[in-house]
C-alpha positions as CSV (number, residue, x, y, z in Angstrom):
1,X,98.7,116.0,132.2
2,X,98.5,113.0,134.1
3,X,95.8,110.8,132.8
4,X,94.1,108.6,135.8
5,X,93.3,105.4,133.9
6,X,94.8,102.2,135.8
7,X,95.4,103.9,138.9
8,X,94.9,101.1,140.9
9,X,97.8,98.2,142.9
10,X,99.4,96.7,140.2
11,X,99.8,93.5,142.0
12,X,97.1,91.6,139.7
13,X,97.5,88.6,137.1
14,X,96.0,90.2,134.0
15,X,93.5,90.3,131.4
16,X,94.0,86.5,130.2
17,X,92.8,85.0,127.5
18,X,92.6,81.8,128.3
19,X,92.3,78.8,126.0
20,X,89.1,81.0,124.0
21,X,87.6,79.1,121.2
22,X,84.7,80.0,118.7
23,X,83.4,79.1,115.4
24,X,80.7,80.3,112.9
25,X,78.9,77.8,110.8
26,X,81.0,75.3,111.2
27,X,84.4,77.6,110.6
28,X,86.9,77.8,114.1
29,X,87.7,81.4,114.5
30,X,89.7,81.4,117.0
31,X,91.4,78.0,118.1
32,X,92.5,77.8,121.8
33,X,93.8,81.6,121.6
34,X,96.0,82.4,124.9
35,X,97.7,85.1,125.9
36,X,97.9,87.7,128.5
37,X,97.8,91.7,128.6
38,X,99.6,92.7,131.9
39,X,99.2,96.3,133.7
40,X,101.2,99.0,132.6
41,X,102.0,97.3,129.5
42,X,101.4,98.0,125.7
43,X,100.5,94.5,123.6
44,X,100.2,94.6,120.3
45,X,97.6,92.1,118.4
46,X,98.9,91.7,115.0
47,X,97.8,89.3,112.0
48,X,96.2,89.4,108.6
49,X,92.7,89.7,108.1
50,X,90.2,86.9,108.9
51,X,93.0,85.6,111.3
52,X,90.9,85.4,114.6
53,X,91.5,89.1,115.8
54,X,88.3,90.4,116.3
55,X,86.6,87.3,117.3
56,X,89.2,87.1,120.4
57,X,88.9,90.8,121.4
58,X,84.9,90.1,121.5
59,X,85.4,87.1,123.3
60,X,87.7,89.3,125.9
61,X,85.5,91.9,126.5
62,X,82.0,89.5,127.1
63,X,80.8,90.8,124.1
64,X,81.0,86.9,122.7
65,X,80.5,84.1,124.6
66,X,83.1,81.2,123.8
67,X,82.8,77.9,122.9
68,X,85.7,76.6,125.3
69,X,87.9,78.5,127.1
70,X,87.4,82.1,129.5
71,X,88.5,85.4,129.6
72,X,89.8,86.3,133.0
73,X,90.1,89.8,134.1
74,X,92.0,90.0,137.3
75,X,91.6,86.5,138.4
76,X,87.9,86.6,137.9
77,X,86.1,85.8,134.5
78,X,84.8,88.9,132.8
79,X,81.2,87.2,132.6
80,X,80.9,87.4,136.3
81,X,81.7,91.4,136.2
82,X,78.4,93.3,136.8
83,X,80.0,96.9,135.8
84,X,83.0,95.4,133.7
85,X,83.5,99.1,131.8
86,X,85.1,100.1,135.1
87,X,87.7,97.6,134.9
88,X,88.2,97.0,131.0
89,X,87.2,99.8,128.6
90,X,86.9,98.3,125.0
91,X,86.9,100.2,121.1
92,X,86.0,97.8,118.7
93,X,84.1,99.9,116.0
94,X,84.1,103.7,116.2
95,X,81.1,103.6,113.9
96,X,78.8,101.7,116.4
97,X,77.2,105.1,117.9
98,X,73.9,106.7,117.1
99,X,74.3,108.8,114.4
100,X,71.8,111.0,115.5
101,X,72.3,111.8,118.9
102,X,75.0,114.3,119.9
103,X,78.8,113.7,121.0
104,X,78.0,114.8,124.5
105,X,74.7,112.7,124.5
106,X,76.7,109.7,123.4
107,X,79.3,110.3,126.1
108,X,76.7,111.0,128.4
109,X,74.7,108.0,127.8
110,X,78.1,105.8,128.4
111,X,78.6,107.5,132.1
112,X,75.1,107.1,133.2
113,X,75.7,103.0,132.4
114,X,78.7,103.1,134.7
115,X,76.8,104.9,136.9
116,X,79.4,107.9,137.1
117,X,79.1,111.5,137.1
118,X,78.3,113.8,133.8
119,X,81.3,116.0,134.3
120,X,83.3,113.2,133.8
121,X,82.5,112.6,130.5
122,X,82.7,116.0,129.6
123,X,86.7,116.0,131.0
124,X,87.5,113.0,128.6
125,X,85.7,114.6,125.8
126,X,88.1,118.0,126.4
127,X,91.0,115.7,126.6
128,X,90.7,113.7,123.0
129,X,89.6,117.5,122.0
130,X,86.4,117.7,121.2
131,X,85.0,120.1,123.3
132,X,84.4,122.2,120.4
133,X,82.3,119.8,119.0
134,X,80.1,118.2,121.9
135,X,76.8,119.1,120.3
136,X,77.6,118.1,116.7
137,X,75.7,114.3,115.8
138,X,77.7,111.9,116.1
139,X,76.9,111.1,112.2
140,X,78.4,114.2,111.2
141,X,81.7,113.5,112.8
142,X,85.0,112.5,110.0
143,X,86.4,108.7,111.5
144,X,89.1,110.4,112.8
145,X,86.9,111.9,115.2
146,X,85.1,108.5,116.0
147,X,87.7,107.0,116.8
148,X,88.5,110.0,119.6
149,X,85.5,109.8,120.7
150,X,85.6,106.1,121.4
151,X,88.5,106.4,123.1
152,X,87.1,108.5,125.2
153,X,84.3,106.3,126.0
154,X,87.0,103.2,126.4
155,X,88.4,105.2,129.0
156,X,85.9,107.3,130.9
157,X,85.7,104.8,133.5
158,X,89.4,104.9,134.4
159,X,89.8,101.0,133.6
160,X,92.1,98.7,134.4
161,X,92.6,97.8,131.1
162,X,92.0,98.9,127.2
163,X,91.0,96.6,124.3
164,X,91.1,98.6,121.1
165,X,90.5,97.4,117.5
166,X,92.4,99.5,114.8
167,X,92.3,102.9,117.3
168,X,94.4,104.7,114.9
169,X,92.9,104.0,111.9
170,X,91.5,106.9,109.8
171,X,94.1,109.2,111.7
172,X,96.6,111.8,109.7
173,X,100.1,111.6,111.1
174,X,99.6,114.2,113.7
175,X,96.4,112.5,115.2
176,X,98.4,108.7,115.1
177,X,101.1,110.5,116.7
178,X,99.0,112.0,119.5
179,X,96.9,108.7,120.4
180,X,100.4,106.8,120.4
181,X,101.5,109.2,123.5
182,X,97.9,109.0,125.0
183,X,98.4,105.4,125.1
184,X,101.6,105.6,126.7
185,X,100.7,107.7,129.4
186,X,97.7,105.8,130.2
187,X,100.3,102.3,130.2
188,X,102.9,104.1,132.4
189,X,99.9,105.1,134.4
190,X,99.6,101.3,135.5
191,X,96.7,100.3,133.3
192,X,97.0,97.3,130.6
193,X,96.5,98.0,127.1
194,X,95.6,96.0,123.6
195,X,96.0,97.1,120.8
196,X,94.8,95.5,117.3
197,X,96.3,97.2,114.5
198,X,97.4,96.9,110.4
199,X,100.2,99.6,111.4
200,X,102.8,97.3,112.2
201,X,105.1,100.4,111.9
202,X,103.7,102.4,114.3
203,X,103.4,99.6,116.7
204,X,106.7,98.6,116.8
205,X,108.5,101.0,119.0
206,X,105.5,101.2,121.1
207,X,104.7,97.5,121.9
208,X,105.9,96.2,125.1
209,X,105.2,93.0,123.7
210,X,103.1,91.6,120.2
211,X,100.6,88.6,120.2
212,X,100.8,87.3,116.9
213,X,98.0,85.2,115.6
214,X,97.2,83.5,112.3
215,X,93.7,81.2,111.2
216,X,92.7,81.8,114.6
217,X,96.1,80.0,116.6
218,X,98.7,82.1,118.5
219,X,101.9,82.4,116.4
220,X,104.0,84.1,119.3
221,X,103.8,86.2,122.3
222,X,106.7,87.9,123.0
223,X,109.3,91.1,122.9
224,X,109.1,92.9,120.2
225,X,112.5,93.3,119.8
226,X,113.4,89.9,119.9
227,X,111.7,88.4,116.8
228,X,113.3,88.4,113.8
229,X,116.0,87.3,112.3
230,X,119.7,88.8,113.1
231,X,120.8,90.4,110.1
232,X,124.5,92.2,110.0
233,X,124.6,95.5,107.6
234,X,128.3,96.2,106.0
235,X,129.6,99.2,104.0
236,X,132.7,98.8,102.4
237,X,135.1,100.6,100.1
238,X,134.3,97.6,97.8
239,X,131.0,96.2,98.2
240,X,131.0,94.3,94.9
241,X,134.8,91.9,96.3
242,X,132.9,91.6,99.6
243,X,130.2,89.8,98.4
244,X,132.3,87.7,96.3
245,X,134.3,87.0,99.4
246,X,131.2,86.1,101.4
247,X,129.9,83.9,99.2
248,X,133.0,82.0,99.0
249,X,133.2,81.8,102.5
250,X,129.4,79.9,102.4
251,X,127.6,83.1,103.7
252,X,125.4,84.4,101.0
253,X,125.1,88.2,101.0
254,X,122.5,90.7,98.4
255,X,123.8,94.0,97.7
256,X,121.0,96.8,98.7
257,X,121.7,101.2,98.5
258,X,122.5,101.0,101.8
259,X,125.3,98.5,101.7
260,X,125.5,94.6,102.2
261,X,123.2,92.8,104.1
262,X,123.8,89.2,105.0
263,X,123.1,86.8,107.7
264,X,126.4,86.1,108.8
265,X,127.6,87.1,112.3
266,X,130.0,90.4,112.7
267,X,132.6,88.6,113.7
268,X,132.7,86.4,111.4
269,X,132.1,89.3,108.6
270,X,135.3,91.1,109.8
271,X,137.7,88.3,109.6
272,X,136.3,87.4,105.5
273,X,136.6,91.3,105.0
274,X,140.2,91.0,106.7
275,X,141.3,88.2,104.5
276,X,139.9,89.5,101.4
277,X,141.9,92.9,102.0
278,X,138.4,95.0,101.9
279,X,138.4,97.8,103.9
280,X,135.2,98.2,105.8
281,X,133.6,101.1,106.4
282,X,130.4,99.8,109.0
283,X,129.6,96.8,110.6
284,X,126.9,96.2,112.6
285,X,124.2,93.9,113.5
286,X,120.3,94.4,113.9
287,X,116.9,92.4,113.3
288,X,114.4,92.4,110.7
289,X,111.7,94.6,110.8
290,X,108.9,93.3,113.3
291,X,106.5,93.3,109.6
292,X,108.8,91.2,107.9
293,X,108.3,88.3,111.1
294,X,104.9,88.7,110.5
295,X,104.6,88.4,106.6
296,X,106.9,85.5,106.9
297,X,105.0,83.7,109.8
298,X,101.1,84.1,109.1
299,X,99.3,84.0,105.7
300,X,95.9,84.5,106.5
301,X,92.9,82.5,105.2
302,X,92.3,85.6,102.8
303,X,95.6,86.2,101.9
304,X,96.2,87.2,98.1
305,X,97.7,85.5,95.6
306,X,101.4,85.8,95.3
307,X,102.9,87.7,92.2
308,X,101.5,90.3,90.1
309,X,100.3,90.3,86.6
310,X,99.6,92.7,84.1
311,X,96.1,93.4,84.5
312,X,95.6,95.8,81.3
313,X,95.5,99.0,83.0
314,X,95.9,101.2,81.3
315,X,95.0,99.5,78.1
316,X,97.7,98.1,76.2
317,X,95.4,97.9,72.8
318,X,95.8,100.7,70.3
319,X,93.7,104.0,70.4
320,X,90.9,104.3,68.4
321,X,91.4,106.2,65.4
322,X,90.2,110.2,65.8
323,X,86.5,110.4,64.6
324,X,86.1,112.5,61.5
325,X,84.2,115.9,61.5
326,X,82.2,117.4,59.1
327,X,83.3,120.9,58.0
């Protein structure tokens, strides 16, 4: 199936965020947050809670007006857009539908806005597979269901580009798995999408490129694959003499299942190994994992507290003594 969302020239500049600010009360949001989300394109929006995510994807999709700064779809701010869910289809809550009206009503109403025909709701709604399940309420739907269903309003109007806020949360494996490849299709299909998600893992291979943000400032955009640290793994007939090597050599190494892990080159690995007379069994290079570059660069105006301390549960005071019964 080939799904017709961002079939149009890709020669455009973008969705741009461009220099958006916002605060509440007093408290900045989102401080001069730019980036951009380029056609045919996965990006994924990652941070810690309370870090500025939201407020920017509101801000994106003219849902928020900004204190400073625009959001530019195409070269022309999204304000100006008098039909922008034909251009940029948005999920930011899959609870925000009527719980009383039915799937099909709910799609329905979302066509008639965009001024397009029923059937074509009715083709999204048998492609995120609920068909079966057009004239249930809404209300009655499990969030995994939702969240379908607000994908398929996101992309009924074959936009341009997707803004999506946690669209695979409240998914089993199967159903993260299936709106991963959805997602892909519709990118390779020319259309732009952003994606804000807590599943670093799952975003990882599927990013074309990550926004990071933190207190409401833009960490790093960029590749993936190209943040974090290099890191060289080593196996060994002698893990234990390696490390002593290593660390004699000035390179510190820690001792995991796996092997040795240390931030040394490969090269430079092999010729310690060499001299110490340990006989190496692997040796190769990769990068830390893209959720350890975000747990090391953000720490989120709500972040908890490090370390962990007993908390008392279960008790640790003695049982009461067994209550006597009468014979």
């Amino acid at each position: 199936m080939r799904v017709q969302v961002g079939s149009e020239s890709p020669a455009s500049v973008g969705l741009v965020a461009h220099g958006l600010t916002k605060s509440y009360g007093g408290r900045l949001a989102a401080d001069d947050v730019s980036f951009t989300v380029r056609g045919g394109e996965i990006t994924g929006f990652l941070g810690p809670n309370g870090s500025g995510k939201s407020t920017t994807m509101r801000m994106l999709v003219g849902l928020s007006r900004p204190d400073r700064g625009q959001a530019i779809l195409d070269g022309t701010p999204v304000a100006a857009y008098h039909n922008p869910g034909l251009r940029l289809g948005a999920l930011l809550d899959a609870s925000a539908v009527h719980d009383g009206r039915s799937v099909r009503e709910t799609m329905s109403i979302a066509t008639q806005t965009m001024g397009l025909a029923r059937s074509t709701g009715d083709e999204w709604l048998s492609r995120v597979g609920l068909s079966s399940v057009a004239r249930r309420r809404a209300g009655a739907l499990s969030l995994g269901m939702r969240q379908r269903l607000g994908l398929a309003i996101a992309c009924v109007g074959s936009p341009r580009y997707l803004v999506l806020d946690e669209p695979m949360n409240g998914l089993d494996t199967e159903g993260i798995g299936w709106v991963k490849s959805l997602l892909r299709l519709i990118a390779d299909d020319g259309a732009g999408v952003l994606i804000s998600t807590h599943l670093i893992g799952e975003i990882e291979d599927l990013a074309d490129r990550v926004v990071v943000i933190d207190r409401g400032r833009v960490v790093v955009e960029a590749d993936p694959r190209a943040l974090g640290a290099p890191l060289t793994v080593v196996r060994s007939a002698d893990d234990v003499a390696l490390v002593r090597a290593l660390e004699a050599a000035g390179c510190p190494a820690t001792t995991t299942p796996h092997g040795v892990t240390t931030a040394a080159a490969p090269d430079l690995v092999g010729r310690v190994a060499l001299s110490a007379a340990v006989a190496l069994v692997e040796l190769r290079e990769e990068r830390a994992r893209l959720a350890s570059f975000v747990l090391d660069n953000t720490r989120g105006e709500f972040a908890a507290p490090d370390g962990l301390e007993p908390v008392g549960i279960p008790s640790t005071a003695p049982a009461p003594a067994p209550e006597r019964t009468s014979s």
